[in-house]
N, C-alpha and C positions, 0 to 999 in steps of 0.2 A: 881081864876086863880093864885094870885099870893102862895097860899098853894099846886097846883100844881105844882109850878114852882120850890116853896123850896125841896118839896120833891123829884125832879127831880136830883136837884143839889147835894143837901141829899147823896142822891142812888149813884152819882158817883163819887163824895170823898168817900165811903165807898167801892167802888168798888176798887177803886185808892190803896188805902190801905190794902184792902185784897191781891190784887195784888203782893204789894210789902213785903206783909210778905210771900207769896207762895214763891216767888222770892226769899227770904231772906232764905229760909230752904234747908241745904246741901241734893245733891241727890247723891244717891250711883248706881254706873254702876257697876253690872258682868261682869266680863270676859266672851267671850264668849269658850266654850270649844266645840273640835272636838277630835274625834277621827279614823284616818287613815291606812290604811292596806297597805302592798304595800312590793315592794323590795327594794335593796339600791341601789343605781346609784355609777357609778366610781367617780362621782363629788364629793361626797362627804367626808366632811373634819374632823377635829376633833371639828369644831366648831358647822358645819350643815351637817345635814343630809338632804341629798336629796332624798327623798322617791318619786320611780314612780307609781302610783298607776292608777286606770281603767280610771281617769278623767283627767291625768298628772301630773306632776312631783310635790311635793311639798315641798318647805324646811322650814325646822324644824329645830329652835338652839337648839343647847346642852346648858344645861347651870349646874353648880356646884351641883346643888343639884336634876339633870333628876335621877329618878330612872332609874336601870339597870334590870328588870325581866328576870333571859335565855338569856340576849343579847346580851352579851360580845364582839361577831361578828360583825361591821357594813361593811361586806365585798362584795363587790358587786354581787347582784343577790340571798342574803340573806333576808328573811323572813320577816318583822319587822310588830308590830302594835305600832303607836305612842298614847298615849294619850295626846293631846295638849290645851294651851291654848293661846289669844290675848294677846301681852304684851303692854307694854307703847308704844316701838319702831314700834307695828302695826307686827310685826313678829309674826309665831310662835313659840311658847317654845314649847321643850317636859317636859311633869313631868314627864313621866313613858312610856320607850320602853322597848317593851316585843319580844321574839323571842320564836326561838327552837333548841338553841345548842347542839349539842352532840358530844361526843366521842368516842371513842375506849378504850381497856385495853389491856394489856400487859404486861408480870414481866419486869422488868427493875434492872438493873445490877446497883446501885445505887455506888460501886467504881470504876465505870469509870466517875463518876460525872465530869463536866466542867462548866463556864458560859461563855455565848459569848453575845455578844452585835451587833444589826444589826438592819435594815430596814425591814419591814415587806414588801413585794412583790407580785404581784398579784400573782394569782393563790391560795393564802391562803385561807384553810377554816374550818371547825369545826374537821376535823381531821387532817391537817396538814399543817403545818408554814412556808413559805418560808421566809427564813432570809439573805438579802443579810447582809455579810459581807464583811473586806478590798478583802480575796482571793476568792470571790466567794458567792456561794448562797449556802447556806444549807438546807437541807430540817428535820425538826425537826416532828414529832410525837406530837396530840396533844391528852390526855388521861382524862378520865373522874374526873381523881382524879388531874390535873394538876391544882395546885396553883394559880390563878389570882385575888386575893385579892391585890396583890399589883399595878394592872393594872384595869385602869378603864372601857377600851375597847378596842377592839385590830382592827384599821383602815390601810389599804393599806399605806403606805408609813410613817407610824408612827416607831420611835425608841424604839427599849424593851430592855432590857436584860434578857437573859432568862440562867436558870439552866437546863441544859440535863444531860439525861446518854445514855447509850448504852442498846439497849431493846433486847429480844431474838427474835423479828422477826429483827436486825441487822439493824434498825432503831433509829437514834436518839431520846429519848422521850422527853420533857419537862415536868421539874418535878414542877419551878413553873417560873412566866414571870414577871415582874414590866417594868414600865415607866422610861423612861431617858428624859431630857432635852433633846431639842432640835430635829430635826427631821432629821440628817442623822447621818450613821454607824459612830462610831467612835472608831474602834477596836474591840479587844478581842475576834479576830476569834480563830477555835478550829483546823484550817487547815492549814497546810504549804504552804512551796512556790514549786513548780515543779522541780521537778530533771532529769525530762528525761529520764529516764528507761521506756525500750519496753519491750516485752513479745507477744509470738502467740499462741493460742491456740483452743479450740473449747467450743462454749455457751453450758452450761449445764442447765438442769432441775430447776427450782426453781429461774432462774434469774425473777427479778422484774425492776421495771420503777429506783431504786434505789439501787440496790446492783446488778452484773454481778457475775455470776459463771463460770470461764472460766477453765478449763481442758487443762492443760500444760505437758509439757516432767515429770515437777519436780513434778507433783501433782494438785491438783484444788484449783486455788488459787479466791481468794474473793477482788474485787472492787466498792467505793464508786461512784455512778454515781450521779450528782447533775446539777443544772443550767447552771455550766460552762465547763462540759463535754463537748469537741464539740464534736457530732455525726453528722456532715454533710457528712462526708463519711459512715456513719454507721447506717441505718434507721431501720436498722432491727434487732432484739437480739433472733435470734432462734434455740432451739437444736439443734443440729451439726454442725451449722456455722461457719465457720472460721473466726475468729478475730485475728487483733495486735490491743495493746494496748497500749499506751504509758503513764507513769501514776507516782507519787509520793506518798511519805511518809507523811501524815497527821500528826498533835501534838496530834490527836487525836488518833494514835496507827496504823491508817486504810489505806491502798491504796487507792489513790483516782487515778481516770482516770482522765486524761485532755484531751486527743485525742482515738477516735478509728475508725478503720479504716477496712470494709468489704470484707476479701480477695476472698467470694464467686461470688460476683455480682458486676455491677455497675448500677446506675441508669438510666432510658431512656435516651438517645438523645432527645435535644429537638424539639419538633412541633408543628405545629400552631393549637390552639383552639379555637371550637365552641365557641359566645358568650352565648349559654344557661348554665346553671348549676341545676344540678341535684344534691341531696343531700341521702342520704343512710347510713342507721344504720345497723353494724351489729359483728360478731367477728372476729377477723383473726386468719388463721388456719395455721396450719404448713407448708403447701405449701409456704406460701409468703418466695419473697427473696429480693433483694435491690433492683429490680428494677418492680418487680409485687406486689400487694399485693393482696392476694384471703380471701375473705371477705365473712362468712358465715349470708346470712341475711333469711330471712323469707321465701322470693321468691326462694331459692337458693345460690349458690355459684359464688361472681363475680368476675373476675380478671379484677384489675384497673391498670392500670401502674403507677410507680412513678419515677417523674421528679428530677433534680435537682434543679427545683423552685419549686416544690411541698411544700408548709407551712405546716413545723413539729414545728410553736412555741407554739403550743396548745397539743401536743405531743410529746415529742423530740425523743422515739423510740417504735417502735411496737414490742410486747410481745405475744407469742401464747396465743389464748384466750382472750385476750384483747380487751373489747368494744370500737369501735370508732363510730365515725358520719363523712364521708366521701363526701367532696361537690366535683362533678366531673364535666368535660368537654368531648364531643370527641373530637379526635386529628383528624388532616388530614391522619393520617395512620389506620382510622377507630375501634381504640380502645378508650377506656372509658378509660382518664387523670386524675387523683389526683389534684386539685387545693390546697385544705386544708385537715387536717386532726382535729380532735378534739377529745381528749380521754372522753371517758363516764365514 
């Protein structure tokens, strides 16, 4: 009895002490790693990224040494796959976002070189850069061979400076972009300040969201149309149109518009609208004027009226040919109301 007793005892001091040597030996934890797919949310900062993806939103720090694969972009409603891991803080990290940026080409007129410094702004994307600066917003070209080695990723509301020229589709290019401290504009725009000079004339062939061809007494002359053109009286930019203009001298050599103003048309009186909405994709044709737009879509040809609350900030002017996505209302005068418009 008492040799089963020792032995009992025996057993667990020996136990005791295995115990504590198990106890005693460092244990190593894995990170755990994910990998997420998804788009980039407006929330997102230069610190986190906030990827929406099929399960919901997920954030993701950046941290000094995230790979960049194709990703340059973290611009909203852009592509991203994160490769992630658990950090100390219980976050996750990225080591490596990957995308699919691309751009466009075009010769570029490399002596009319400038740099300007400004605020990246929505609507940015892998072909092109909205840069508020002090007079305005510019709209920059972004090209396959554009320099971003000195820029680590280019996010909504982030400070660059960027090197432009003038390209032969009469678009600013960026030839390459770097990081500035801090995060709003702080000069070195490429645009004057407004002088006041009018001009009438009629839209010609070849205008775009970005240059106007306007056909004058003295010749056809060429203007910069940018963010801070107001086109509230002018929603519509179509061959034979009659426009004035009112517009300045840019440092950058180019007329720029500040106002224009549709001597063809005006837009609807307003009326009361259905609360349904119906939504419609399609192109606008030559018929449209400032206050119809006829919209060739699948179905046919529709004419929608347009208001003077009609939302052109997804659009600021309609171009022959030009895809839009068109969210409408009917009115009490039994036609189909423009509520927003959205370029495609």
């Amino acid at each position: 009895m008492k040799k089963r007793i020792c032995a009992m005892v025996l057993s667990t001091i020996m136990l005791f002490f295995a115990c504590l040597v198990v106890l005693d030996v460092p244990t190593t934890v894995e990170a755990a790693e994910m990998t997420y797919s998804g788009t980039v949310s407006e929330k997102t900062t230069s610190d986190v990224l906030y990827l929406s993806t099929s399960g919901g939103t997920v954030q993701i720090k950046i941290d000094g040494n995230t790979e960049f694969s194709n990703a340059k972009f973290l611009l909203p409603g852009n592509s991203i796959t994160a490769n992630c891991y658990v950090g100390t803080d219980e976050y996750w990290h990225a080591t490596k976002l990957s995308g699919n940026s691309s751009a466009g080409k075009v010769s570029v007129d490399q002596s009319t070189k400038a740099t300007v410094k400004g605020r990246i702004a929505k609507g940015t994307s892998e072909e092109l850069l909205y840069l508020v600066v002090d007079n305005g917003t510019m709209q920059i070209k972004l090209d396959g061979d554009t320099d971003l080695s000195g820029c680590r990723f280019l996010i909504v509301g982030k400070t660059v400076s960027v090197s432009c020229a003038r390209g032969s589709d009469a678009y600013m290019h960026a030839l390459s972009i770097s990081d500035v401290g801090g995060s709003t504009s702080s000069g070195g725009s490429s645009v004057g300040t407004a002088s006041g000079n009018s001009v009438t004339g009629t839209v010609e062939k070849g205008t775009t969201s970005s240059i106007l061809f306007l056909e004058t007494s003295g010749g056809t002359m060429q203007f910069v149309l940018d963010l801070a053109t107001d086109a509230s009286e002018c929603r519509t930019l179509i061959p034979g149109q009659s426009v004035t203009v009112t517009f300045y001298r840019g440092s950058d050599a180019w007329n720029h518009s500040s106002k224009m103003v549709n001597n063809t048309a005006k837009a609807s009186s307003e009326t009361s609208l259905s609360s349904d909405r119906v939504t419609v994709t399609g192109r606008v044709t030559g018929e449209t004027k400032e206050n119809t737009l006829f919209l060739e879509t699948d179905g046919g040809t529709m004419q929608i009226r347009l208001d003077a609350s009609t939302n052109f900030s997804r659009c600021p002017v309609l171009l022959i040919d030009k895809k839009v996505e068109v969210t409408c209302a009917h009115g009490s005068d039994e036609y189909l109301h423009a509520v927003s418009i959205i370029a495609k």
